[in-house]
N, CA, C and O atoms as a printed pandas DataFrame, in Angstrom:
     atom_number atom_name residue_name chain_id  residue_number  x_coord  y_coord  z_coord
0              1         N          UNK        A               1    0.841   -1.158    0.000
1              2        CA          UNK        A               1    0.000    0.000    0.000
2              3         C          UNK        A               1    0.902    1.243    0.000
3              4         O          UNK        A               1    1.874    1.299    0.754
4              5         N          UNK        A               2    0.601    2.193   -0.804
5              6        CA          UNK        A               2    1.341    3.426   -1.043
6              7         C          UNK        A               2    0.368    4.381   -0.566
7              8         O          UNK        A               2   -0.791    4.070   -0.844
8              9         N          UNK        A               3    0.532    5.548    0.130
9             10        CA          UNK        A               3   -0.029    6.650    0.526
10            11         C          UNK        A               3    0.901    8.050    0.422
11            12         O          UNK        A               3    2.005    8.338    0.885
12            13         N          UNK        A               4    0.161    8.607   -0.208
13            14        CA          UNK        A               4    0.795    9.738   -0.853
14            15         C          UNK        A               4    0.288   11.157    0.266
15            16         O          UNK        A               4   -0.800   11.727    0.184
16            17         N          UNK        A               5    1.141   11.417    1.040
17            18        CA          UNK        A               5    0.777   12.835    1.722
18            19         C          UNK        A               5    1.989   13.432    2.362
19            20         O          UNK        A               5    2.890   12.881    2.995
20            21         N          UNK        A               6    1.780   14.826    2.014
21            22        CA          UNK        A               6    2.378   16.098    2.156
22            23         C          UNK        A               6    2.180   16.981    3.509
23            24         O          UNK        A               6    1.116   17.518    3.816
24            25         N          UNK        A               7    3.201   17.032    4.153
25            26        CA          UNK        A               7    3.375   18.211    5.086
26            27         C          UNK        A               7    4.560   19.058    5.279
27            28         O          UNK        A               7    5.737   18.750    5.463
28            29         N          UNK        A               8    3.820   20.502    5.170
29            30        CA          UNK        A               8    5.125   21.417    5.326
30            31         C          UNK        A               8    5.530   22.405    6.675
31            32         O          UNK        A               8    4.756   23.158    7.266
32            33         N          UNK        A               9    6.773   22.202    6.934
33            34        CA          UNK        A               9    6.880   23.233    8.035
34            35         C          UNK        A               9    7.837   23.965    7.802
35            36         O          UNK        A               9    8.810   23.595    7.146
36            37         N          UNK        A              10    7.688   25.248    8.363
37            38        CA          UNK        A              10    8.694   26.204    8.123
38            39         C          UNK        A              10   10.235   26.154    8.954
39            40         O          UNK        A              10   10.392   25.679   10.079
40            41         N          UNK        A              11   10.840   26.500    8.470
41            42        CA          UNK        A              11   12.373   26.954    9.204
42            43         C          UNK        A              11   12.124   27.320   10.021
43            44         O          UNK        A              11   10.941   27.654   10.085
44            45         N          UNK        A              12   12.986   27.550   11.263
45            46        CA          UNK        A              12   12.976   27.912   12.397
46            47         C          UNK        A              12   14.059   28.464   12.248
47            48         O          UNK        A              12   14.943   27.898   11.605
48            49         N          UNK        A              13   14.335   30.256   13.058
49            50        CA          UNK        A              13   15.727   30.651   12.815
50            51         C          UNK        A              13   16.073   30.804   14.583
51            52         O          UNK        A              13   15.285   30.990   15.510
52            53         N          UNK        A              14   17.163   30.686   14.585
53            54        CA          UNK        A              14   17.886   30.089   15.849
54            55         C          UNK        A              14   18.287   31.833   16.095
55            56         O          UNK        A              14   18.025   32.789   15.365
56            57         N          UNK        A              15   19.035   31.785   17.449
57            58        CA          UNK        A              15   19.084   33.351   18.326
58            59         C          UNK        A              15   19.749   34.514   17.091
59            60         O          UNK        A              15   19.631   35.739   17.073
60            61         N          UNK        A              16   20.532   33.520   16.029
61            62        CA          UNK        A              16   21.895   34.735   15.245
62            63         C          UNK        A              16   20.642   34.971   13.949
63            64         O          UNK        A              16   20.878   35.814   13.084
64            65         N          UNK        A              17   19.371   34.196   13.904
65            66        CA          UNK        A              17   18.854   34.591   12.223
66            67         C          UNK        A              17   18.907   33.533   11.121
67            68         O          UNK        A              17   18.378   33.455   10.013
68            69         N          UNK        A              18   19.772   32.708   11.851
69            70        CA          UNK        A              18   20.007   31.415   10.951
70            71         C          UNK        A              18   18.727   30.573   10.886
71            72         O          UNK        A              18   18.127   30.365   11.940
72            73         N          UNK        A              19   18.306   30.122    9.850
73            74        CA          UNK        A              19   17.114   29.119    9.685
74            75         C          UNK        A              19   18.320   27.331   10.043
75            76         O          UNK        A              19   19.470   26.966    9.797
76            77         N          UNK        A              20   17.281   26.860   10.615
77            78        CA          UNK        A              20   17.326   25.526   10.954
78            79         C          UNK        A              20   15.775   24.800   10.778
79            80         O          UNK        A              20   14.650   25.252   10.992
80            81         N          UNK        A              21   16.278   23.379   10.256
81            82        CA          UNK        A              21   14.667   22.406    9.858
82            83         C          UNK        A              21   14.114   21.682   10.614
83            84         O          UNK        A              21   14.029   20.455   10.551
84            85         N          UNK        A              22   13.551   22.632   11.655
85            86        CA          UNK        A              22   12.981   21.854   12.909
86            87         C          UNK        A              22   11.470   21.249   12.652
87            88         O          UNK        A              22   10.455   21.827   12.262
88            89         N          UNK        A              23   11.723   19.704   13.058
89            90        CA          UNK        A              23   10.354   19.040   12.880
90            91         C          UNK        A              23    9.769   18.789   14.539
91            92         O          UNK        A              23   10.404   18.512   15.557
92            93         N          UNK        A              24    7.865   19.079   14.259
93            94        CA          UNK        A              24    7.710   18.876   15.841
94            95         C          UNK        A              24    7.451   17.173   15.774
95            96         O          UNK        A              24    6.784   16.664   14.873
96            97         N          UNK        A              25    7.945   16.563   16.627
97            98        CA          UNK        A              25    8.109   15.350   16.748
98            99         C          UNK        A              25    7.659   14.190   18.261
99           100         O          UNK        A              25    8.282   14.262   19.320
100          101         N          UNK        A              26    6.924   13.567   18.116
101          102        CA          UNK        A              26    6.528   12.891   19.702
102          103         C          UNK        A              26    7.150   11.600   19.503
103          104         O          UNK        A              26    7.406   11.083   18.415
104          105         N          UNK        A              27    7.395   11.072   20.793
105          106        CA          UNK        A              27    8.275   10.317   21.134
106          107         C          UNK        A              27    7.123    9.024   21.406
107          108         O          UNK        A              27    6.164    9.729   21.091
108          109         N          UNK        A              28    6.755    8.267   21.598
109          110        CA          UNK        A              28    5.431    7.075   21.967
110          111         C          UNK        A              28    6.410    5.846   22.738
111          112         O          UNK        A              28    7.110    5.035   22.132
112          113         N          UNK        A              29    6.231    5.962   24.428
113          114        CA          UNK        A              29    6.780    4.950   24.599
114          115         C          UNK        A              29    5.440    3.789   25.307
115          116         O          UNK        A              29    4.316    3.656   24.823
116          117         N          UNK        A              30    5.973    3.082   26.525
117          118        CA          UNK        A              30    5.127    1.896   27.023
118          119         C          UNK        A              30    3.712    2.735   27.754
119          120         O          UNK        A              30    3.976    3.880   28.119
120          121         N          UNK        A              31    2.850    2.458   27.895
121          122        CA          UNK        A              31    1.834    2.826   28.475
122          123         C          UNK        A              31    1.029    4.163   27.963
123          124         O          UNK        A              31    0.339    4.906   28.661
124          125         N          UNK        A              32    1.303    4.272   26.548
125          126        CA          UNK        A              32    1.327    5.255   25.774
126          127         C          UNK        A              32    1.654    6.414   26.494
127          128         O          UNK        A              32    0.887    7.352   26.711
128          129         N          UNK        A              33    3.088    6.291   26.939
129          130        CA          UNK        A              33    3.311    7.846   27.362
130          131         C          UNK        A              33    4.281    8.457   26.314
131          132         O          UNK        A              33    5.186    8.042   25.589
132          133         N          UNK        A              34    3.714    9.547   26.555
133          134        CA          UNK        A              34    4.357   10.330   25.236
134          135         C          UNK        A              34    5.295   11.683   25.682
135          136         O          UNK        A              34    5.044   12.568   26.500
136          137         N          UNK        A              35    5.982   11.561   25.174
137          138        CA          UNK        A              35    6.683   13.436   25.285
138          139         C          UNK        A              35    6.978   14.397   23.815
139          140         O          UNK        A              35    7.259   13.857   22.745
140          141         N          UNK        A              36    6.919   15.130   23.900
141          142        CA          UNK        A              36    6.476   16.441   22.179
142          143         C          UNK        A              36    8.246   17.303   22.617
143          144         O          UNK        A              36    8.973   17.547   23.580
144          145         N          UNK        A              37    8.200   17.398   21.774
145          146        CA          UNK        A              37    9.913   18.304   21.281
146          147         C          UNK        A              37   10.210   18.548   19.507
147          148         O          UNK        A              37    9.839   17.889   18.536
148          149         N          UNK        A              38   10.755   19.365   19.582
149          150        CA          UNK        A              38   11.133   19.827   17.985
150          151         C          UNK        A              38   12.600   19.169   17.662
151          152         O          UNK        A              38   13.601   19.297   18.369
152          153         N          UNK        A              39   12.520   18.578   16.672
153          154        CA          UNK        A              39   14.035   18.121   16.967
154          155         C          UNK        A              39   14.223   18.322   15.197
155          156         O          UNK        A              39   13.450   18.229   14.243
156          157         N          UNK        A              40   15.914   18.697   15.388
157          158        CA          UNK        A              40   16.898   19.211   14.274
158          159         C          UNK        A              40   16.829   17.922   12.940
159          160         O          UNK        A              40   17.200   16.760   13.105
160          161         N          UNK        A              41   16.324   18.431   11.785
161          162        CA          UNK        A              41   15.926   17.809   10.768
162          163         C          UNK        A              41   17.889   17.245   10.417
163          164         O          UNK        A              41   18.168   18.340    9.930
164          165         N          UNK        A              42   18.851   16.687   10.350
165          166        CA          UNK        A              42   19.836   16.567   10.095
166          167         C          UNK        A              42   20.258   15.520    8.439
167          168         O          UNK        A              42   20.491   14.319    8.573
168          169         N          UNK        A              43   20.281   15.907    7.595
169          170        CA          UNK        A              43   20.340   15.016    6.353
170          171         C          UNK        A              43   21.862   14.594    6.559
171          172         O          UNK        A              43   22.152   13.556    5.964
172          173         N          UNK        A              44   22.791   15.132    7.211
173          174        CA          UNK        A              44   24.025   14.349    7.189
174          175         C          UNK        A              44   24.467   13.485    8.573
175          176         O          UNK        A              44   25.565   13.014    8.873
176          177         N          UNK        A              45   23.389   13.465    9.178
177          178        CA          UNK        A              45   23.503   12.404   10.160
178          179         C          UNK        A              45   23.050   10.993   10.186
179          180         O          UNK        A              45   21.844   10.801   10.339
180          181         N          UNK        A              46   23.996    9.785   10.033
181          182        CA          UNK        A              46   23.461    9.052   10.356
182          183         C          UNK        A              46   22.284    7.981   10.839
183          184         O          UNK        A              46   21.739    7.093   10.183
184          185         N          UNK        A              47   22.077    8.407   12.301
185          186        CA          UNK        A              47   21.122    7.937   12.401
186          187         C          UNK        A              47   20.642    9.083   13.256
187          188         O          UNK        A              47   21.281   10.104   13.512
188          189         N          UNK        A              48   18.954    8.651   13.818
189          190        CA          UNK        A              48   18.237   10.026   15.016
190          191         C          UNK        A              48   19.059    9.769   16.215
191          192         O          UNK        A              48   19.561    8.693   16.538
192          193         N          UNK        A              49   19.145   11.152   16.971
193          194        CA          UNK        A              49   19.731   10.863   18.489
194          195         C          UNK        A              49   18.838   11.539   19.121
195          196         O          UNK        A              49   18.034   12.340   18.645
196          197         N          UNK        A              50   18.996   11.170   20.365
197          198        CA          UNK        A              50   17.711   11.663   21.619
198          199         C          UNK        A              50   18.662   12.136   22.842
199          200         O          UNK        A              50   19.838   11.777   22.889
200          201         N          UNK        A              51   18.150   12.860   23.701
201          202        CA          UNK        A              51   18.968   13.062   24.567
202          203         C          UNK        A              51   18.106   11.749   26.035
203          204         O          UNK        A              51   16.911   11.541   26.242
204          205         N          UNK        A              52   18.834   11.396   26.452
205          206        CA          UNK        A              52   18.053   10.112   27.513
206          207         C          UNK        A              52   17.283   10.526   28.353
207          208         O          UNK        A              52   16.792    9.738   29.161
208          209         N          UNK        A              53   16.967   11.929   28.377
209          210        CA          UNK        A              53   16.107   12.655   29.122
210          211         C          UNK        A              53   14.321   12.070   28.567
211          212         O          UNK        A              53   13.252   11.834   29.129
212          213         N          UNK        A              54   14.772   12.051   27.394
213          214        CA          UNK        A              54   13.212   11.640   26.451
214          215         C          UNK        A              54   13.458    9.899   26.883
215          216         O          UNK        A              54   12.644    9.504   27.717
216          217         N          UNK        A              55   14.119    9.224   26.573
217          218        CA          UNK        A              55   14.108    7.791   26.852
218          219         C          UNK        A              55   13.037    7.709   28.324
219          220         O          UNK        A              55   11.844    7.417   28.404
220          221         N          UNK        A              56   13.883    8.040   29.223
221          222        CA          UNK        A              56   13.316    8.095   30.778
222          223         C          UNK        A              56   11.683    8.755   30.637
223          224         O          UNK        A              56   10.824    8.387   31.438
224          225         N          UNK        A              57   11.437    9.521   29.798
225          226        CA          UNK        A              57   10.281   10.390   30.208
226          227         C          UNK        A              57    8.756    9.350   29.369
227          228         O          UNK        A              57    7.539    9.423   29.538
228          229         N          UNK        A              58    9.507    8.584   28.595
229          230        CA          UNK        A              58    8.491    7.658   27.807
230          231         C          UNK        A              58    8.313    6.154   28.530
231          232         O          UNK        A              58    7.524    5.242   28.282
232          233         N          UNK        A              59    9.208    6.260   29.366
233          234        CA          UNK        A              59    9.480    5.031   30.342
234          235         C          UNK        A              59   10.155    3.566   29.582
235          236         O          UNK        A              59    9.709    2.432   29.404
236          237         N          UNK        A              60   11.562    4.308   29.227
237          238        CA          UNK        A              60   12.441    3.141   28.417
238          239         C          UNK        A              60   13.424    3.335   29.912
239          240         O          UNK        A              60   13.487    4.269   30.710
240          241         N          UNK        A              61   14.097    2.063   29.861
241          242        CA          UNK        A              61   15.498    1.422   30.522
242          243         C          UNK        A              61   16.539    1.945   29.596
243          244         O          UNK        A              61   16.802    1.227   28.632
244          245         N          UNK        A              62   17.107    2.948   29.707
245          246        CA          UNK        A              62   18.155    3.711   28.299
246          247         C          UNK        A              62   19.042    2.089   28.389
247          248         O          UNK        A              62   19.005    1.234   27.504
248          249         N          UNK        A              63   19.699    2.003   29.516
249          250        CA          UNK        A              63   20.961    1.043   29.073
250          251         C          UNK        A              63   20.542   -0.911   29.194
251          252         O          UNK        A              63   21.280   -1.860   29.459
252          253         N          UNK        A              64   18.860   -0.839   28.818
253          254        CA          UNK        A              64   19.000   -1.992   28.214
254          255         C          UNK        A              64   18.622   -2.192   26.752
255          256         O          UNK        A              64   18.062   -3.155   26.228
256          257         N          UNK        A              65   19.161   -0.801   26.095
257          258        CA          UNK        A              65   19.146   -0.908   24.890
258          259         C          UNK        A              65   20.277   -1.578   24.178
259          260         O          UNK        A              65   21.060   -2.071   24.990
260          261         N          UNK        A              66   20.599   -1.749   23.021
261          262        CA          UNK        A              66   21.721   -2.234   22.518
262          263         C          UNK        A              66   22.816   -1.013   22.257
263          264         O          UNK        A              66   22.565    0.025   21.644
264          265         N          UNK        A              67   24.013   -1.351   22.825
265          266        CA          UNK        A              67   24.960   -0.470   23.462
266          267         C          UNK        A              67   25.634   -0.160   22.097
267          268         O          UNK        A              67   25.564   -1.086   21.289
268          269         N          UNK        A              68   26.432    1.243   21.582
269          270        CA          UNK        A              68   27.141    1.714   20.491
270          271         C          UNK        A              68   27.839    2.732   21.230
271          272         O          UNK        A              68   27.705    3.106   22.395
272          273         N          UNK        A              69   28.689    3.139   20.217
273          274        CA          UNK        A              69   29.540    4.531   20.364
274          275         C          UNK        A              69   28.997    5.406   18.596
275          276         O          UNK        A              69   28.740    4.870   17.518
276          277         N          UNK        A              70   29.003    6.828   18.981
277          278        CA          UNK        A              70   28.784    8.041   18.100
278          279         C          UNK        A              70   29.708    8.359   17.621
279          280         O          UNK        A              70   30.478    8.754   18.495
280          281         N          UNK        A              71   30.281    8.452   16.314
281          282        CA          UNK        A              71   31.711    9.332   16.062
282          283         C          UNK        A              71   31.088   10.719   15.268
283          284         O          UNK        A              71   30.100   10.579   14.548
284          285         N          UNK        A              72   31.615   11.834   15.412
285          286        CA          UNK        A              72   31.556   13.264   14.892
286          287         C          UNK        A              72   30.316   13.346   15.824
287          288         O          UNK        A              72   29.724   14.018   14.979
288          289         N          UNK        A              73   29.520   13.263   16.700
289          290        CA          UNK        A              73   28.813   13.604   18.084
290          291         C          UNK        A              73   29.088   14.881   18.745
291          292         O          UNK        A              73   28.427   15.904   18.922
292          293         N          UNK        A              74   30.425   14.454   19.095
293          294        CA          UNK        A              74   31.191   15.158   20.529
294          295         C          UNK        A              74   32.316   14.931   20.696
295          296         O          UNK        A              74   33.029   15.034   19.698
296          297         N          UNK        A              75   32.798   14.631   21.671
297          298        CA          UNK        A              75   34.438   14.832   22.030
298          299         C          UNK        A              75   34.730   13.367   21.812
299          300         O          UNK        A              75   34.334   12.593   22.683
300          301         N          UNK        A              76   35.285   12.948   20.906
301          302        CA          UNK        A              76   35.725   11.414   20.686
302          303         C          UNK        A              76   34.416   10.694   20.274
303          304         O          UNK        A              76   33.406   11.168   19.754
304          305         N          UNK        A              77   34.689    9.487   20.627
305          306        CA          UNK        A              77   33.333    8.523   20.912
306          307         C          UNK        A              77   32.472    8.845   21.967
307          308         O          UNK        A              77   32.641    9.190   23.136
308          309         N          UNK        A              78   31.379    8.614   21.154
309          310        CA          UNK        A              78   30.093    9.329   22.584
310          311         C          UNK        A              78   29.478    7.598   22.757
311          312         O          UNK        A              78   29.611    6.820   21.812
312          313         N          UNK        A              79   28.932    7.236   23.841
313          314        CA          UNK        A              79   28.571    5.901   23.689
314          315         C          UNK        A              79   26.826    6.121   23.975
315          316         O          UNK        A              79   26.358    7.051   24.632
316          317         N          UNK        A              80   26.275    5.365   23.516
317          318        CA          UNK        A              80   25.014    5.241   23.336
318          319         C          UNK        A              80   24.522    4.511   22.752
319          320         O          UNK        A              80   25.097    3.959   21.814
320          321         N          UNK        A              81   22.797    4.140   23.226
321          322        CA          UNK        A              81   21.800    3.109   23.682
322          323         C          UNK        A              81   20.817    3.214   22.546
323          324         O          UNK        A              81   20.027    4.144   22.384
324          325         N          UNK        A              82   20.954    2.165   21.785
325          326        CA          UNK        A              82   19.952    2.107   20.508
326          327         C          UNK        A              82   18.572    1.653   21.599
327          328         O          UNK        A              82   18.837    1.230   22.724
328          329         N          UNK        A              83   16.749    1.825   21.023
329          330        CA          UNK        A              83   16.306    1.454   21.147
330          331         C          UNK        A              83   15.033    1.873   19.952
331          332         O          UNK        A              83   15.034    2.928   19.318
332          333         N          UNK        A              84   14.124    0.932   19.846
333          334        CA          UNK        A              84   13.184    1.101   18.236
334          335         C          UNK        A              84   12.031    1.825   19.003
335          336         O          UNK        A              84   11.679    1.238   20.026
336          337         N          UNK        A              85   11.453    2.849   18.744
337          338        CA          UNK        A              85   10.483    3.959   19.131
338          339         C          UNK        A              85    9.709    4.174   18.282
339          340         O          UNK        A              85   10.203    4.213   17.155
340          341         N          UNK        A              86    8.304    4.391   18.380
341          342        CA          UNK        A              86    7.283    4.626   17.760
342          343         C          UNK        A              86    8.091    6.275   18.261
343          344         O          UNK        A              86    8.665    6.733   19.248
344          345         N          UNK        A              87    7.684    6.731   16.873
345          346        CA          UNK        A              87    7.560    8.389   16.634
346          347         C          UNK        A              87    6.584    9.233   15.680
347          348         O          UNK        A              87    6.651    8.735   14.556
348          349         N          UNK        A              88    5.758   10.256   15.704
349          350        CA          UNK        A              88    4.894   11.020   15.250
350          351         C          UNK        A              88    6.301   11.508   14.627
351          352         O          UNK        A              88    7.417   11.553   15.145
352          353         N          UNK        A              89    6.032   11.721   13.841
353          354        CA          UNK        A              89    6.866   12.887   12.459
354          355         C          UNK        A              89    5.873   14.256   12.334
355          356         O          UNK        A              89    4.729   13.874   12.087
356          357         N          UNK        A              90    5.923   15.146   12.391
357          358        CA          UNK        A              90    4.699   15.816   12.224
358          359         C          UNK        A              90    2.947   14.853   12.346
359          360         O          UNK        A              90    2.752   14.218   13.382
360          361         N          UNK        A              91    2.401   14.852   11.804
361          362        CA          UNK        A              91    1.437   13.696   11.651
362          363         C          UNK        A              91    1.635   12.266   11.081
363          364         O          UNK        A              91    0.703   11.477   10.927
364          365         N          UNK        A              92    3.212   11.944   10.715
365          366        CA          UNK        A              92    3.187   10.427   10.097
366          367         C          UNK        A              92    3.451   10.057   11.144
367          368         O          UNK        A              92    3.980   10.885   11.885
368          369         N          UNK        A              93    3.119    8.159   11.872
369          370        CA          UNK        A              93    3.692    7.448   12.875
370          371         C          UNK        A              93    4.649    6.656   11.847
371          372         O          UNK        A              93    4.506    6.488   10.636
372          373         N          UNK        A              94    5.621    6.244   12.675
373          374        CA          UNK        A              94    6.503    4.937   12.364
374          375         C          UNK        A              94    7.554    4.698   13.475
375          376         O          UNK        A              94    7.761    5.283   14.538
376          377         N          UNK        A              95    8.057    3.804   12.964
377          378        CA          UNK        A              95    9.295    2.621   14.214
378          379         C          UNK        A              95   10.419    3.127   13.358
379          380         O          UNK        A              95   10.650    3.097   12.149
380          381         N          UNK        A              96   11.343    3.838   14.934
381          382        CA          UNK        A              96   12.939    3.979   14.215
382          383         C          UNK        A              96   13.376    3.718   15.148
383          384         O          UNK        A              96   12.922    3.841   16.286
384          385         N          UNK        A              97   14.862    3.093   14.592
385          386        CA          UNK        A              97   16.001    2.592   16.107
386          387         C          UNK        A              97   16.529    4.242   16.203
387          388         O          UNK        A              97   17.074    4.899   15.316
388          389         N          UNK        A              98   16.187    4.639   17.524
389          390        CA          UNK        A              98   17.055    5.767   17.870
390          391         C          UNK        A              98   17.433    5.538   19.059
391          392         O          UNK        A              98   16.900    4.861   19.939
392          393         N          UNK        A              99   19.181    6.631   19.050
393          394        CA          UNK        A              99   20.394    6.271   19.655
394          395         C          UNK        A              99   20.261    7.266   20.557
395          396         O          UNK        A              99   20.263    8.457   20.248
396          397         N          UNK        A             100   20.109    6.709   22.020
397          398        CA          UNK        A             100   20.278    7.872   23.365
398          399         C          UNK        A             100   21.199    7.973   23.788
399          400         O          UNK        A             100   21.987    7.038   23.930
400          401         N          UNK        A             101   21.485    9.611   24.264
401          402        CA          UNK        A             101   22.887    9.503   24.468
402          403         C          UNK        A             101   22.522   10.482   26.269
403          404         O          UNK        A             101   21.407   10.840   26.650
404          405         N          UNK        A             102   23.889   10.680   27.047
405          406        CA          UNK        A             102   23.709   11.288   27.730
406          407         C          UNK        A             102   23.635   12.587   27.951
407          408         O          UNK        A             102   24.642   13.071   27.434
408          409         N          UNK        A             103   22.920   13.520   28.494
409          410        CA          UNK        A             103   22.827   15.123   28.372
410          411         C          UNK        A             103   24.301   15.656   28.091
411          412         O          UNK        A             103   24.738   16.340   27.166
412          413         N          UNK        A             104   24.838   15.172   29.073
413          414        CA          UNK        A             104   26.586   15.891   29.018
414          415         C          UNK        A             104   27.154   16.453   27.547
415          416         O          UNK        A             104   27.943   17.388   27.683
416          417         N          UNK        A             105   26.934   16.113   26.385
417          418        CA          UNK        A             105   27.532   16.021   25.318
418          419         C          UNK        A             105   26.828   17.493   24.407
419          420         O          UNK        A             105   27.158   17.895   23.291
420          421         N          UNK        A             106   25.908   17.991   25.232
421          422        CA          UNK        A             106   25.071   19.025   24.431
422          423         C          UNK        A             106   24.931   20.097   25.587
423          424         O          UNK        A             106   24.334   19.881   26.642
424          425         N          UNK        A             107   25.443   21.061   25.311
425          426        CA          UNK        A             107   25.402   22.199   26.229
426          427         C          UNK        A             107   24.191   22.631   27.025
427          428         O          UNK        A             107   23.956   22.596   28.232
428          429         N          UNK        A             108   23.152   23.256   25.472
429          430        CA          UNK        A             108   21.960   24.048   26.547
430          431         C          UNK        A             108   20.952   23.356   26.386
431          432         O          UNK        A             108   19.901   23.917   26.694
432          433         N          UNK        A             109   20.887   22.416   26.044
433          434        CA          UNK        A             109   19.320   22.068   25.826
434          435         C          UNK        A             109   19.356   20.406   25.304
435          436         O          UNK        A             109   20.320   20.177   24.575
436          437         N          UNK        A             110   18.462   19.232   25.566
437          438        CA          UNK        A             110   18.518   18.205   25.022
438          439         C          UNK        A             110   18.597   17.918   23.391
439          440         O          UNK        A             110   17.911   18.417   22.499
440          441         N          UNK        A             111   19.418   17.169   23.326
441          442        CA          UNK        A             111   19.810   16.473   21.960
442          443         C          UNK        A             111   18.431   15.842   21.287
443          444         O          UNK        A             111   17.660   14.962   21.668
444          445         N          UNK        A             112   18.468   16.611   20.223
445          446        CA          UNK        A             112   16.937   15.894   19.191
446          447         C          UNK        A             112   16.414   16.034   18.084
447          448         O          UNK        A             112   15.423   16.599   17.622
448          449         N          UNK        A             113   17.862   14.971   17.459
449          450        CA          UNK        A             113   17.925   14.926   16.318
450          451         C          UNK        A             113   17.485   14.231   14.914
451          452         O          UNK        A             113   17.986   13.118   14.759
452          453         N          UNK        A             114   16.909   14.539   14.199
453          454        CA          UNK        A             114   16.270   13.359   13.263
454          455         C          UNK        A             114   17.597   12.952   12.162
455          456         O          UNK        A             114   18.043   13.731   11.319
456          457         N          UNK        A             115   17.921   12.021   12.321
457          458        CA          UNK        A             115   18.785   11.494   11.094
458          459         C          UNK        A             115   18.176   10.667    9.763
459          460         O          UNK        A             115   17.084   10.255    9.371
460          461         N          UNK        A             116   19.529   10.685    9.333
461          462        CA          UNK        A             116   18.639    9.044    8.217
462          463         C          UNK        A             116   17.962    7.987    8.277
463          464         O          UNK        A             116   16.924    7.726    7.667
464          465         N          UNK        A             117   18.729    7.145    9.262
465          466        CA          UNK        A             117   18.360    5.888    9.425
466          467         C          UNK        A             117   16.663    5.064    9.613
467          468         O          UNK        A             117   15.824    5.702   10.248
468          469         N          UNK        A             118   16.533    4.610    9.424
469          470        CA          UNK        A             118   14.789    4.144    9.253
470          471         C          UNK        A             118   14.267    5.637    8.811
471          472         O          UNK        A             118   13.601    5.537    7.781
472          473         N          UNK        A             119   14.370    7.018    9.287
473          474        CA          UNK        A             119   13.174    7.764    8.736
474          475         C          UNK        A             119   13.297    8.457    7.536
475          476         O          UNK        A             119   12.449    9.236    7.101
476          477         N          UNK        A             120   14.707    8.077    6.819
477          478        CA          UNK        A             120   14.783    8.731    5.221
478          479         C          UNK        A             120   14.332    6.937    4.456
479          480         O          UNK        A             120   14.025    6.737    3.280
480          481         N          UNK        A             121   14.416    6.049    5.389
481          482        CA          UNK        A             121   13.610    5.100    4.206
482          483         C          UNK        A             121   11.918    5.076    4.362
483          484         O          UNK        A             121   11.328    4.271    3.641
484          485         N          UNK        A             122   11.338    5.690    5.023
485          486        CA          UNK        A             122   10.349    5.823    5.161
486          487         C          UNK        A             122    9.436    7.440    4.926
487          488         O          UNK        A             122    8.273    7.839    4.861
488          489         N          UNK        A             123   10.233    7.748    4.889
489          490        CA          UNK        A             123    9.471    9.335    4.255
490          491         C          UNK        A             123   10.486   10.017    3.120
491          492         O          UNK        A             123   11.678    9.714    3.058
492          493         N          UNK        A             124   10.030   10.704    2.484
493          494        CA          UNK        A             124   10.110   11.414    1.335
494          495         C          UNK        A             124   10.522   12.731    1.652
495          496         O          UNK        A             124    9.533   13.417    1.911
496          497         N          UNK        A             125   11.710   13.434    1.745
497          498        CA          UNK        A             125   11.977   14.335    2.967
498          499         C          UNK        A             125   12.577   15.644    1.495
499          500         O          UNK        A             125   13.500   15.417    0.712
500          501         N          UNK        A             126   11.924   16.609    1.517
501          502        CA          UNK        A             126   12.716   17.909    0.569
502          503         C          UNK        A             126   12.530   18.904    1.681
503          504         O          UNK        A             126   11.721   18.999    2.603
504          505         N          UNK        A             127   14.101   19.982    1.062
505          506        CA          UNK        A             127   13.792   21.423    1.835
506          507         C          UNK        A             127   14.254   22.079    1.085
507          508         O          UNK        A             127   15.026   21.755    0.184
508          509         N          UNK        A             128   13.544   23.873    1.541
509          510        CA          UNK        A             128   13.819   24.347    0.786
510          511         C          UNK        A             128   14.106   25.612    1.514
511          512         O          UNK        A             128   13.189   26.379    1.221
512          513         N          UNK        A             129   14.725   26.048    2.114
513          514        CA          UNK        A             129   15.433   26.983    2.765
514          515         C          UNK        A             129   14.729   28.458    2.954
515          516         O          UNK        A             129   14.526   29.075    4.000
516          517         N          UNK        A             130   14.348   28.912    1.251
517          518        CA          UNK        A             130   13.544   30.458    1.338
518          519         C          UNK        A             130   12.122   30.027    1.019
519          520         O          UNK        A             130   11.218   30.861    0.982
């Protein structure tokens, strides 16, 4: 089954004026608890990262996920906890393995990032800056 639908959101410009491709995004964990955050549209990342603040708040066990390290993250290898998450994309649902990491690695605010992995094979992703 193919389903064809369109949603657009605008840039978001960060404190200097700069546009960034922030998608609003919910997290769906056990007992349908949910948590809402905008997280950084990233086409040259890998895979999505979360900061474990969202893991805990959906009621996941961060470190009985399957254990990795991050390279270009942060300072060296960042290590972090794959686990497969139902996520709202704007209005699409789907299952992606995303990688939690610990707050430490991100200054002001939690890590929440959309990468490639499962959600560029599953959505159809263009931007267009102006």
């Amino acid at each position: 089954m193919k389903i064809s639908y369109q949603e657009e959101h605008q840039f978001t410009k960060d404190g200097n004026g700069k546009p960034h491709p922030l998608l609003p995004v919910t997290l769906v964990g056990s007992q349908y608890r949910k948590v809402k955050t905008s997280a950084l549209l990233d086409t040259g990342a890998d895979c999505s990262v979360f900061d474990s603040s969202f893991a805990y708040a959906i009621g996941l066990d961060v470190l009985s996920g399957e254990p990795s390290t991050l390279l270009g993250f942060g300072p060296g290898e960042v290590p972090c906890f794959y686990h497969k998450v139902t996520l709202l994309v704007g209005s699409v649902r789907l299952e992606a393995a995303i990688a939690f990491v610990d707050q430490q690695y991100k200054e002001d605010k939690p890590v929440a990032i959309i990468g490639r992995r499962d959600i560029f094979d599953l959505l159809s992703i263009g931007l267009r800056q102006k």
